[in-house]
C-alpha positions as CSV (number, residue, x, y, z in Angstrom):
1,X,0.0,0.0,0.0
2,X,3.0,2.6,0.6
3,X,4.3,2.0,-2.6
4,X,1.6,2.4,-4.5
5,X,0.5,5.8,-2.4
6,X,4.0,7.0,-3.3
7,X,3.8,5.9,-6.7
8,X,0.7,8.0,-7.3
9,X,2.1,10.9,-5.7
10,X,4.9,10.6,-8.2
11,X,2.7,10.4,-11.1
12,X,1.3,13.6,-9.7
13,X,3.9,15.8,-10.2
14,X,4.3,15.7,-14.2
15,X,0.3,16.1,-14.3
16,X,0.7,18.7,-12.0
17,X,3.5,20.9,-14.2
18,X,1.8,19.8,-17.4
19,X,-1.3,21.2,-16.6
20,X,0.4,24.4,-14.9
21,X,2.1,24.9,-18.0
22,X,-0.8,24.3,-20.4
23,X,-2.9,26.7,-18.5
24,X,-0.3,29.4,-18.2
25,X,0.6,29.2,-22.0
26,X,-2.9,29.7,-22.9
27,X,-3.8,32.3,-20.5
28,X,-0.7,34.1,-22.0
29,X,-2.1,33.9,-25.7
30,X,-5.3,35.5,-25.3
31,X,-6.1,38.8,-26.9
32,X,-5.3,42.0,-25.1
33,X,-3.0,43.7,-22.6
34,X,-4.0,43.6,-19.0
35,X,-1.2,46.4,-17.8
36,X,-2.5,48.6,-20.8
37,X,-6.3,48.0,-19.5
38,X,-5.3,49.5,-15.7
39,X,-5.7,52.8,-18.2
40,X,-9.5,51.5,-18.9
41,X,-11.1,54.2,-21.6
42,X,-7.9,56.4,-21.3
43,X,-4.9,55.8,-23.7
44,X,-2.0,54.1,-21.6
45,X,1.2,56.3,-20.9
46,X,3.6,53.5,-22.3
47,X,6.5,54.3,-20.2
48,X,4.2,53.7,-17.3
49,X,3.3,50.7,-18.9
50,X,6.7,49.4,-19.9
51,X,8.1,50.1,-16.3
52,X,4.9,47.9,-14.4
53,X,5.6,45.4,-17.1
54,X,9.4,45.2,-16.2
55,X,8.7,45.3,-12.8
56,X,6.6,42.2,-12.6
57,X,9.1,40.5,-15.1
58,X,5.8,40.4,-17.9
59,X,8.5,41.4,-20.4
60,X,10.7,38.3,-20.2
61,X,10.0,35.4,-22.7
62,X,7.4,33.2,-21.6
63,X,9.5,30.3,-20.5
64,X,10.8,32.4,-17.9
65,X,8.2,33.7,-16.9
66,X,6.8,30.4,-16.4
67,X,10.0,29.2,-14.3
68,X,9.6,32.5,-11.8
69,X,6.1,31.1,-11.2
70,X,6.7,27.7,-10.4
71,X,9.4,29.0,-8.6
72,X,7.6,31.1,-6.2
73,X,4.7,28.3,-6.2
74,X,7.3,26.2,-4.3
75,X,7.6,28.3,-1.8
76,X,3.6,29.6,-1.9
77,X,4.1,32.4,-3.5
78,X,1.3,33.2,-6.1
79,X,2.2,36.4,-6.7
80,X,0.7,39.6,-6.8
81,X,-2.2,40.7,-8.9
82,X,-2.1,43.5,-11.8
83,X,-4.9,45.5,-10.5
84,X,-4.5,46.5,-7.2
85,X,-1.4,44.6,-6.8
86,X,-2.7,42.3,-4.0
87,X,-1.6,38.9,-2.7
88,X,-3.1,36.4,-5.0
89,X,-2.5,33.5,-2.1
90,X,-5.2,36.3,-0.2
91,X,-7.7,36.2,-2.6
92,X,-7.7,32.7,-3.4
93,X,-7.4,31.7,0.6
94,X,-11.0,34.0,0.9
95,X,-12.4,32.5,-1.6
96,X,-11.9,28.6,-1.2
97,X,-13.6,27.9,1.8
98,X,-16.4,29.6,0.5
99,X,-16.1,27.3,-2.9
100,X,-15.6,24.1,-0.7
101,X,-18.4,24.7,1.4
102,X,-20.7,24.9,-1.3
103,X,-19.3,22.2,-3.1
104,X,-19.6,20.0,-0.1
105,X,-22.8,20.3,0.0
106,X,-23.9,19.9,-3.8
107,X,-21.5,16.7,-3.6
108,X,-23.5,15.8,0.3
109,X,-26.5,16.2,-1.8
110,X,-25.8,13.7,-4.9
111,X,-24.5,11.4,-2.4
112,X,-27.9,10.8,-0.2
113,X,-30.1,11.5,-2.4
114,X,-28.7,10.6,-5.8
115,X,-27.6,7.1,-4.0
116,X,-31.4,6.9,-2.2
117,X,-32.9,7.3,-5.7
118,X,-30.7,5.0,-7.6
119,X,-31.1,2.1,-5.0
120,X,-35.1,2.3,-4.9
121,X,-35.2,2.2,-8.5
122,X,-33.0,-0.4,-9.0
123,X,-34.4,-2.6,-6.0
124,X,-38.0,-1.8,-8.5
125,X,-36.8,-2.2,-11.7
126,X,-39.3,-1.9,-14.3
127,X,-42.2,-0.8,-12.1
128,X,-43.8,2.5,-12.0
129,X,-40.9,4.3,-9.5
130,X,-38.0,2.9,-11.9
131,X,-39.8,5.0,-14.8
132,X,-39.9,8.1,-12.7
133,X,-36.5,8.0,-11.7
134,X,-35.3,7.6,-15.0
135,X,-37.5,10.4,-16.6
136,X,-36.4,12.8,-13.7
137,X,-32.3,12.1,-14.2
138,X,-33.0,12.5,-17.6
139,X,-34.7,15.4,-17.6
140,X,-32.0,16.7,-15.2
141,X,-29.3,15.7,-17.8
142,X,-31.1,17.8,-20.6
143,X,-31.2,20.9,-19.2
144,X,-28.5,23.3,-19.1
145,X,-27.7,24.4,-15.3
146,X,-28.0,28.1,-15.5
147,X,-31.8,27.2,-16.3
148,X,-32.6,25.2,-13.2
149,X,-30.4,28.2,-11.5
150,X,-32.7,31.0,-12.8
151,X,-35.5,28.9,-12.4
152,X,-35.7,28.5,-8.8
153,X,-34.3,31.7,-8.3
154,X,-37.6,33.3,-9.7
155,X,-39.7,30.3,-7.8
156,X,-37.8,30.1,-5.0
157,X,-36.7,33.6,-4.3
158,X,-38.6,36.2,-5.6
159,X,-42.3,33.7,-6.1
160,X,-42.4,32.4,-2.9
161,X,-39.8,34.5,-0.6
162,X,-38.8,31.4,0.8
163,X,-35.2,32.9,0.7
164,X,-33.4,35.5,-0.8
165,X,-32.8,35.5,-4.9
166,X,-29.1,36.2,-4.8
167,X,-26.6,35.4,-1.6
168,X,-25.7,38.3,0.5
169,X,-23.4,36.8,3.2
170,X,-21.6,33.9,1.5
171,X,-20.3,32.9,5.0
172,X,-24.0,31.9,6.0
173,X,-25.0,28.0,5.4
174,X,-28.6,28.5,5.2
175,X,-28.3,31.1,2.0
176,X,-25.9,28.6,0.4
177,X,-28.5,25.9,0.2
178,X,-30.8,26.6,-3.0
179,X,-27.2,26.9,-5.0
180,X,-25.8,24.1,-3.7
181,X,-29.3,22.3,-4.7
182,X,-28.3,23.5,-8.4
183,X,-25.2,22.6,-8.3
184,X,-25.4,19.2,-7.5
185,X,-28.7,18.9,-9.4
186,X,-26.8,17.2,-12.6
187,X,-24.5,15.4,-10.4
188,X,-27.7,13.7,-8.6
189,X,-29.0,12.6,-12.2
190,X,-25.3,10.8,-13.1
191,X,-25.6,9.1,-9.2
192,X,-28.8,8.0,-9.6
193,X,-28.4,6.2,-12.8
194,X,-25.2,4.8,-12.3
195,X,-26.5,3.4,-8.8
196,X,-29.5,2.1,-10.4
197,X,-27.7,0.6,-13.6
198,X,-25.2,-1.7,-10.6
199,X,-27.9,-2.1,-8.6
200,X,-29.9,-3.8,-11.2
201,X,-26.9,-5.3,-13.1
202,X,-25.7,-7.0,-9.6
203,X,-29.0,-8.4,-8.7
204,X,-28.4,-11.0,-11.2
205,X,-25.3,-12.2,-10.0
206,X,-24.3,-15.8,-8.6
207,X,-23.3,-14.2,-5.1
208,X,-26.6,-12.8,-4.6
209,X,-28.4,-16.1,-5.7
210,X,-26.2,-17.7,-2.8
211,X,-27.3,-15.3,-0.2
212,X,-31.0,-15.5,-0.8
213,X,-30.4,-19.3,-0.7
214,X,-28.9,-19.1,2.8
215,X,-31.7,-17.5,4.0
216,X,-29.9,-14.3,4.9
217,X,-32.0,-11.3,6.0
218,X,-33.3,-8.8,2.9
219,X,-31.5,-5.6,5.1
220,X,-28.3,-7.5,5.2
221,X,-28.2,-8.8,1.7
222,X,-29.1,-5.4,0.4
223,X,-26.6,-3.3,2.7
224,X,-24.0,-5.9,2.6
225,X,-24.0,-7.7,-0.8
226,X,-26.0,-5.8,-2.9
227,X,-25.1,-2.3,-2.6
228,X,-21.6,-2.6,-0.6
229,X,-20.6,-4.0,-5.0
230,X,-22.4,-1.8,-6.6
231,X,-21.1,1.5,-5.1
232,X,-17.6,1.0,-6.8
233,X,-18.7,3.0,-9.6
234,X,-20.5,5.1,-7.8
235,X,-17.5,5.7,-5.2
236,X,-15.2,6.6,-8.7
237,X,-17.7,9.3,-9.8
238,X,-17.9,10.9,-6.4
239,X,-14.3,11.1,-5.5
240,X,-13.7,12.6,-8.8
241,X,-16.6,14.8,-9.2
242,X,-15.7,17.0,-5.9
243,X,-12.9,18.4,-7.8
244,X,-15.2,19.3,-10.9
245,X,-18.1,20.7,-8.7
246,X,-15.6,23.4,-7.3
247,X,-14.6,24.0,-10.9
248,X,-17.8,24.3,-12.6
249,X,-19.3,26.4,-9.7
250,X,-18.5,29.2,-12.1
251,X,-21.8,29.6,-13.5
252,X,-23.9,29.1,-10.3
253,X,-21.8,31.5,-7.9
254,X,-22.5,33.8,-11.2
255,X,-26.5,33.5,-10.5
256,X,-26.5,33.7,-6.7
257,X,-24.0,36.0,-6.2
258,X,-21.9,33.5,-4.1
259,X,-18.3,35.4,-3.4
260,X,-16.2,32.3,-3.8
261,X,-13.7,30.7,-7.0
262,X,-16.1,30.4,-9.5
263,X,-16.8,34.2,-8.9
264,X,-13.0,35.2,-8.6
265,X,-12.3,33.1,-12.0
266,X,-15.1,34.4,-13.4
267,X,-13.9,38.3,-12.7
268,X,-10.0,37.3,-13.6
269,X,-10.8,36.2,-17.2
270,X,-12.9,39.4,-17.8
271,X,-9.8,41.4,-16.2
272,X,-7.1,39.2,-17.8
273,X,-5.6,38.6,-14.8
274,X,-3.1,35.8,-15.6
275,X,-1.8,34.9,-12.6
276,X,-4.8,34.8,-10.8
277,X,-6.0,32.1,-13.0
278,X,-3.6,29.9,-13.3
279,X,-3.4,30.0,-9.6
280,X,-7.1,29.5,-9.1
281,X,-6.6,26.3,-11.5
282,X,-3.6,25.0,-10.0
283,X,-5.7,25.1,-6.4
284,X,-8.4,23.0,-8.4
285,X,-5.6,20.7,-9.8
286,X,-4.5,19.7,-6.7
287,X,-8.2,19.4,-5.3
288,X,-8.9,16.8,-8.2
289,X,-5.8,14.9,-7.7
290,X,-6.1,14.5,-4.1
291,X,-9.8,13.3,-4.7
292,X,-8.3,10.6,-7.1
293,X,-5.9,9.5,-5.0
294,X,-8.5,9.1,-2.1
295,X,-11.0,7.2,-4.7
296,X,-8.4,4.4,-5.8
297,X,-7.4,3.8,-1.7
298,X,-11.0,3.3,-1.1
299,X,-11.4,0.7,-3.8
300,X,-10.1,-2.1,-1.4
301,X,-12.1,-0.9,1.4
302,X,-14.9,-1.3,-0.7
303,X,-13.8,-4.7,-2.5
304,X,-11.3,-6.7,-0.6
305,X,-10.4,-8.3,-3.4
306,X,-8.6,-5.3,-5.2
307,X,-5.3,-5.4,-4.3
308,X,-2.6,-2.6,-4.4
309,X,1.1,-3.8,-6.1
């Protein structure tokens, strides 16, 4: 088991700089000059410009510039941004825990729920609560998110009161409800399907034959045989969906208003603030590789038989 946890953490580490670098390269190609933009409508004094640029080394070649980065990543330095020359480490340590929290409980969400679904309609495959599980998830799966996210905002919000349409203290659990329900709304849909599709699939098999034969209780073949195999796929799509839930939170922190990294990615691509990006994605990077890491040791927990070289 060490050396496989070691192993993995060494395959980290060129997935780690490849995706650093990729990010960083095409950050670096998009159109337009953030320095020159500090101007807004004005036209840029281009001494003033030249001397920012040379003092945050944006006019060496990009491969250096790349190597002062990961250089001062190593030592957790994300550097400073372009507007308002702030700690980036700051803005991204104000914004994660409010990111995390709400992705914790989208991803708290799929799990009881999406699981609860996809195990009732699995146990009742073909009758009438199969059918409206599956129409539900698919339904889910059609629509774009930002819909469901307007949609109860007008239903939810401003219809019924029940809370308030956008999030005005991003620090308070209660208000971060309604967008972690959107958030993990299409993550719910993937849970229950895939639970359902194992669930049904496992029914079938020899080792569940053989516990029926022996008489064993229906909890403890259900809770023990039944679903204890079929959450292995279900376990792979969690681990690695935490990482994509604090990604893709850019569009529902948009909606509500929620102050976390969604929101500051969201204001550093319309700013083209470089560095805050790539640092916001590296953050994320690690996130997802963590999760990974987490999901493979749990296999064996899960299925005795999987065995680590």
């Amino acid at each position: 088991m060490g050396r496989y946890v070691a192993r993995r953490l060494l395959q980290m580490i060129p997935v780690f700089i490849g995706t650093t670098l990729l990010i960083f390269l095409m950050v670096n190609v998009l159109p337009g000059d953030p320095v020159a933009a500090l101007w807004g409508d004005k036209p840029p004094d281009p001494a003033q410009v030249a001397q920012i640029k040379h003092d945050r080394g944006l006019d060496l070649p990009l491969w250096q510039q790349y190597f002062h980065y990961m250089g001062g990543l190593l030592q957790g330095d994300f550097g400073h941004t372009i507007a308002g020359n702030r700690p980036i480490l700051d803005e991204i340590k104000q914004a994660f825990p409010v990111s995390l929290r709400l992705a914790v409980m989208a991803w708290t969400f799929e799990l009881v729920v999406g699981i609860t679904l996809g195990v009732l309609a699995g146990i009742r495959r073909g009758r009438v609560l199969d059918n409206a599980v599956t129409l539900f998830t698919l339904l889910v799966i059609s629509v774009p998110i930002f819909v469901f996210g307007l949609f109860f905002q007008l239903i939810f919000g401003n219809q019924l009161g029940w809370v308030t349409p956008t999030v005005q203290d991003s620090e308070n659990i209660g208000e971060l409800l309604l967008p972690a329900l959107v958030l993990g709304l299409v993550g719910l849909a993937y849970v229950a399907r895939l639970t359902r599709t194992s669930i049904a699939e496992n029914r079938q098999a020899d080792y569940m034959r053989t516990a029926v034969a022996k008489g064993l209780p229906r909890k403890r073949i259900v809770t023990r045989h039944l679903l204890r195999n079929s959450l292995i796929p279900v376990v792979t799509y969690l681990g690695t969906d935490i990482g994509a839930l604090m990604g893709g939170a850019v569009i529902t922190e948009g909606i509500f208003n929620v102050t976390g990294v969604g929101n500051l990615l969201y204001r550093a691509l319309g700013q083209r603030e470089g560095a805050v990006i790539v640092g916001v994605v590296t953050v994320l990077v690690l996130v997802y590789l963590l999760a990974s890491l987490i999901v493979d040791l749990l296999y064996a927990v899960l299925d005795p038989r999987i065995r680590y070289a």
